[in-house]
C-alpha positions as CSV (number, residue, x, y, z in Angstrom):
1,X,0.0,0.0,0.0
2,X,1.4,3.4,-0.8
3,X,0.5,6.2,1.2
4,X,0.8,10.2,-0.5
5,X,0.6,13.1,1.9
6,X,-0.6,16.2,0.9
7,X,-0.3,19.8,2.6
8,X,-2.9,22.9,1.8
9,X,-5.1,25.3,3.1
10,X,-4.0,28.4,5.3
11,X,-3.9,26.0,8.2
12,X,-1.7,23.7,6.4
13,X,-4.1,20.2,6.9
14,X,-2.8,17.4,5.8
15,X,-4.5,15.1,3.4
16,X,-3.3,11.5,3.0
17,X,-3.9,9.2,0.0
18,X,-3.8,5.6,0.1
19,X,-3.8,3.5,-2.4
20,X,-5.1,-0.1,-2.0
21,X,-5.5,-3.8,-3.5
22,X,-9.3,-2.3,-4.9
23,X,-8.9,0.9,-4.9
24,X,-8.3,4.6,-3.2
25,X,-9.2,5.9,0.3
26,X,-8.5,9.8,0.8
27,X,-8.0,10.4,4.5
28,X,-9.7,14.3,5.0
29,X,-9.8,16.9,2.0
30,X,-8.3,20.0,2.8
31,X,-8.4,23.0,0.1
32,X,-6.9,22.3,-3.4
33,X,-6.6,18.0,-2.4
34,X,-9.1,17.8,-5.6
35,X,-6.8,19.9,-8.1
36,X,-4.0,17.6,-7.1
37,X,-5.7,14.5,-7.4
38,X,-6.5,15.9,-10.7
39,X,-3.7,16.3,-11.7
40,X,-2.7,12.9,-11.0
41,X,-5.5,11.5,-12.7
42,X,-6.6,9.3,-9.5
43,X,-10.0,7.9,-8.9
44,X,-11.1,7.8,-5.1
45,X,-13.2,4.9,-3.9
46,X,-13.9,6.4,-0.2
47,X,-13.2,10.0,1.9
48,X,-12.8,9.3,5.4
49,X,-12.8,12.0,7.6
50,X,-10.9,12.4,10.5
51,X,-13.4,15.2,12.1
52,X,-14.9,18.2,10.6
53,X,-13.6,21.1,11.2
54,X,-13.8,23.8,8.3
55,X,-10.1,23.1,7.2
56,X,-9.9,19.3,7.3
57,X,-13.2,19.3,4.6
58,X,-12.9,22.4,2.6
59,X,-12.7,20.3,-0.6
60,X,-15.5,17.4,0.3
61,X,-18.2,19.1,-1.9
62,X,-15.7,19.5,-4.7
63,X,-14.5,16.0,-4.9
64,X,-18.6,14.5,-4.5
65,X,-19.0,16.8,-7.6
66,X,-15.6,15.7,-9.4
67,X,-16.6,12.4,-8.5
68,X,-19.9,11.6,-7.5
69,X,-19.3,7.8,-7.0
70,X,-16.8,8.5,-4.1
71,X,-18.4,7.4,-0.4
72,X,-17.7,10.6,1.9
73,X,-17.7,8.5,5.8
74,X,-17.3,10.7,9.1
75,X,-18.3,10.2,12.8
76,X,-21.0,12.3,12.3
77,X,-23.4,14.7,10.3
78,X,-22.0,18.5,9.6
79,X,-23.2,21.3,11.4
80,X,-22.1,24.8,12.3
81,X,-20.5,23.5,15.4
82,X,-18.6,20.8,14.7
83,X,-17.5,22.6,11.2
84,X,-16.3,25.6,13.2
85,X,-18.0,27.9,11.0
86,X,-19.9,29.9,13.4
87,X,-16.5,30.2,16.3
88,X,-14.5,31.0,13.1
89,X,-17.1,33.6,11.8
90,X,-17.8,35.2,15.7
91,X,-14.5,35.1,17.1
92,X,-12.2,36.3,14.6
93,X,-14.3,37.5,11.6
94,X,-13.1,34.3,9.2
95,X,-15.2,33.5,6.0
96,X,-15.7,29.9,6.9
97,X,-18.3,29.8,3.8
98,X,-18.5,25.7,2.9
99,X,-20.2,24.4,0.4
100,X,-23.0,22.0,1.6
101,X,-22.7,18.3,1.0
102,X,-24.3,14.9,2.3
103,X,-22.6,11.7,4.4
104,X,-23.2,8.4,3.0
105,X,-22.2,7.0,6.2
106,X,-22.2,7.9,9.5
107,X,-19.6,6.0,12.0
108,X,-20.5,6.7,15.3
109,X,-20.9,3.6,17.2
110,X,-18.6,1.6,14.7
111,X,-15.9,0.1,15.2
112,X,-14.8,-0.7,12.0
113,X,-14.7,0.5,8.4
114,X,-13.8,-1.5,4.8
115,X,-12.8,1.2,2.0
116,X,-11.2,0.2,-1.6
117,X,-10.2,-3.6,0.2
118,X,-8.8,-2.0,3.3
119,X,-10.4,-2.6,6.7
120,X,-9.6,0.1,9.2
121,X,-10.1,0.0,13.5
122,X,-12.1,3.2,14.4
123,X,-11.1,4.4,17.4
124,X,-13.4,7.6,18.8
125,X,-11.2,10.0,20.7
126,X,-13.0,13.6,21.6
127,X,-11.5,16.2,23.3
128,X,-9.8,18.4,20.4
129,X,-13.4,17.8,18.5
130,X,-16.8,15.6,19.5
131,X,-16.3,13.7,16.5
132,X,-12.7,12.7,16.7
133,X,-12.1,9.3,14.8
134,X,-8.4,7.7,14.4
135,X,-8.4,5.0,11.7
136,X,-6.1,2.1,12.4
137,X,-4.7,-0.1,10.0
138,X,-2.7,-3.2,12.4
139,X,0.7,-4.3,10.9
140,X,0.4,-7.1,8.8
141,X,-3.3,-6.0,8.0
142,X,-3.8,-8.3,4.8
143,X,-2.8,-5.4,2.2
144,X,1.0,-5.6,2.9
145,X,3.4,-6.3,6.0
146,X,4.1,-2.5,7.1
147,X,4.3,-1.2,10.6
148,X,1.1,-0.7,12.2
149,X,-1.0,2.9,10.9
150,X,-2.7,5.5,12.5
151,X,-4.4,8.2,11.2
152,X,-5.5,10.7,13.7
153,X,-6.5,14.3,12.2
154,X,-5.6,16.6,14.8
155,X,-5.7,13.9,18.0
156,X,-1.7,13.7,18.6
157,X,0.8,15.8,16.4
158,X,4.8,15.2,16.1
159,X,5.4,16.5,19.7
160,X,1.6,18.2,19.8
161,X,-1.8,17.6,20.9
162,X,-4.8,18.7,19.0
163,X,-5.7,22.5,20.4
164,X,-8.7,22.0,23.2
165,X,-9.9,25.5,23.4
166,X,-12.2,25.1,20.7
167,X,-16.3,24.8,21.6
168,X,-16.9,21.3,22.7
169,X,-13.2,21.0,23.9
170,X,-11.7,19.4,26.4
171,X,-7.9,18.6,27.4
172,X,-8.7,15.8,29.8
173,X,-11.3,14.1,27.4
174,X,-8.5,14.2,25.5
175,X,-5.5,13.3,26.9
176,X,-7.7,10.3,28.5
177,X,-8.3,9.3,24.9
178,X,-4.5,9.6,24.2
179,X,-3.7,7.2,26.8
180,X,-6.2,4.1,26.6
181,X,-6.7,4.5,22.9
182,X,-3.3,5.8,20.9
183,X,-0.5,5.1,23.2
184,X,-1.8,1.5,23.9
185,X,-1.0,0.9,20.4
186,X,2.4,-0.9,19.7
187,X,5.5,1.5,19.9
188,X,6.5,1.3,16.0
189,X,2.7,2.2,15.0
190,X,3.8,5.4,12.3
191,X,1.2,8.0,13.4
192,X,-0.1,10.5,10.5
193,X,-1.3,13.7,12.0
194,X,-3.5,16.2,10.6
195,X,-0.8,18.8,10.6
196,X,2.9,18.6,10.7
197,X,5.5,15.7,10.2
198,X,4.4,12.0,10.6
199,X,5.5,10.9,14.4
200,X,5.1,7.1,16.4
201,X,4.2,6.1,19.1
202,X,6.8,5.5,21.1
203,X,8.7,8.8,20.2
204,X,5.7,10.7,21.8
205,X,5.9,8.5,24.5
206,X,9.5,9.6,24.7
207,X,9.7,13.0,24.7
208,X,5.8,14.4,24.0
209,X,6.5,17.5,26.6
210,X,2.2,17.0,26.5
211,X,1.9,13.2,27.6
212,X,4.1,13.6,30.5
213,X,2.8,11.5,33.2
214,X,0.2,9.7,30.9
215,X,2.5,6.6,30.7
C-alpha cells in the first residue's frame, strides 16, 4: 500500500492518499486536495474524515462533484458547530463559507470500516473535537506487512496535541483518549497527524512535553 501526503489550506491540513489492492481511500480533504488528485489523474473509492472542522473538509463538496461515485464516511453529520464555521465567523471575523454536502455513512458507534479492500479500527477520541475518529490499520493488515498505521487528524501531532480551546473542547477528554486508545497501540505504530510531520508512538511516548505522566 502506498501512502501520498498532501499539505494545503491556510492552516496547512494534511490530506493523506492511500492506495489499495481495490482501490483509493483519501484520508480528509483539505483545500486544493481535488486539483491535485486531478492532476494525478486518481479515482477515489472512499473519503474518510478524521473530524470536521472547516479546514480538514474544505474540498468534500468539490470532490462528491468531481466524482460523485466516491463514499464521503465521518463520525457524524456537519453542522455549524462541529464545522467551526460559526466560532470562526464570531470570534475572529473568518469567512468559513463551505459548500454543503451529504454523508453516506455515519460512524458513530462503529468500530470498523472497509474502504477500496482496506479494513480500518475506528477508534473515537473527543477532546480536540466531538467527532474525533483515528483509523487504524494493524501491521500485517492483509494489504501488505508494514508497521502498524494510525491516522489521527488533529488527536496527537509530532510533539503536539490537537488545540482543546475550541467549543466542545476538552484537554482531559482528550488526553484520557490519548492514553487508553493511541498510546496502547504498539511502539512502531507510524502516526499521520493532521498537521505537521508523521511521528510514532513511542517517540511521543519519549519526549511528548504534553503526555508527560500519561505513561
Amino acid at each position: 500500500m502506498k501512502i501520498e501526503c498532501y499539505m494545503g489550506g491556510f492552516f496547512q491540513t494534511n490530506g493523506y492518499l492511500l492506495r489499495g489492492p481495490e482501490g483509493n481511500v483519501l484520508i480528509d480533504a483539505p483545500e486544493g486536495i481535488v486539483a491535485w488528485l486531478q492532476e494525478k489523474g486518481v479515482q477515489i473509492n472512499g473519503l474518510l474524515l478524521t473530524h470536521l472542522h472547516y479546514d480538514h473538509i474544505i474540498d468534500v463538496a468539490a470532490l462528491k462533484r468531481d466524482q460523485p461515485s466516491c463514499r464521503i464516511c465521518a463520525h457524524s453529520a456537519c453542522d455549524d458547530d462541529l464545522t467551526l464555521a460559526t466560532f470562526l465567523t464570531q470570534a475572529i471575523g473568518w469567512p468559513a463559507n463551505l459548500e454543503s454536502f451529504e454523508m453516506d455513512e455515519l460512524l458513530e458507534g462503529q468500530t470498523k470500516i472497509e474502504a477500496a479492500g482496506i479494513e480500518f479500527d475506528l477508534k473515537h477520541v473527543p477532546g480536540h473535537s466531538p467527532d474525533s475518529l483515528c483509523y487504524y490499520l494493524p501491521g500485517e493488515n492483509g494489504v501488505d506487512s508494514s508497521p502498524p498505521i494510525l491516522f489521527d487528524g488533529d488527536v496527537l501531532f509530532n510533539g503536539g496535541i490537537g488545540r482543546t480551546d475550541f467549543p466542545d473542547g476538552s484537554t482531559e477528554l482528550l488526553l484520557s483518549g490519548i492514553r487508553e486508545k493511541v498510546l496502547t497501540l504498539p511502539g512502531e505504530t507510524i502516526v499521520y497527524p493532521g498537521h505537521g510531520p508523521e511521528t510514532t508512538v513511542v517517540e511521543e511516548e519519549r519526549s511528548n512535553p504534553f503526555l508527560n505522566g500519561l505513561v
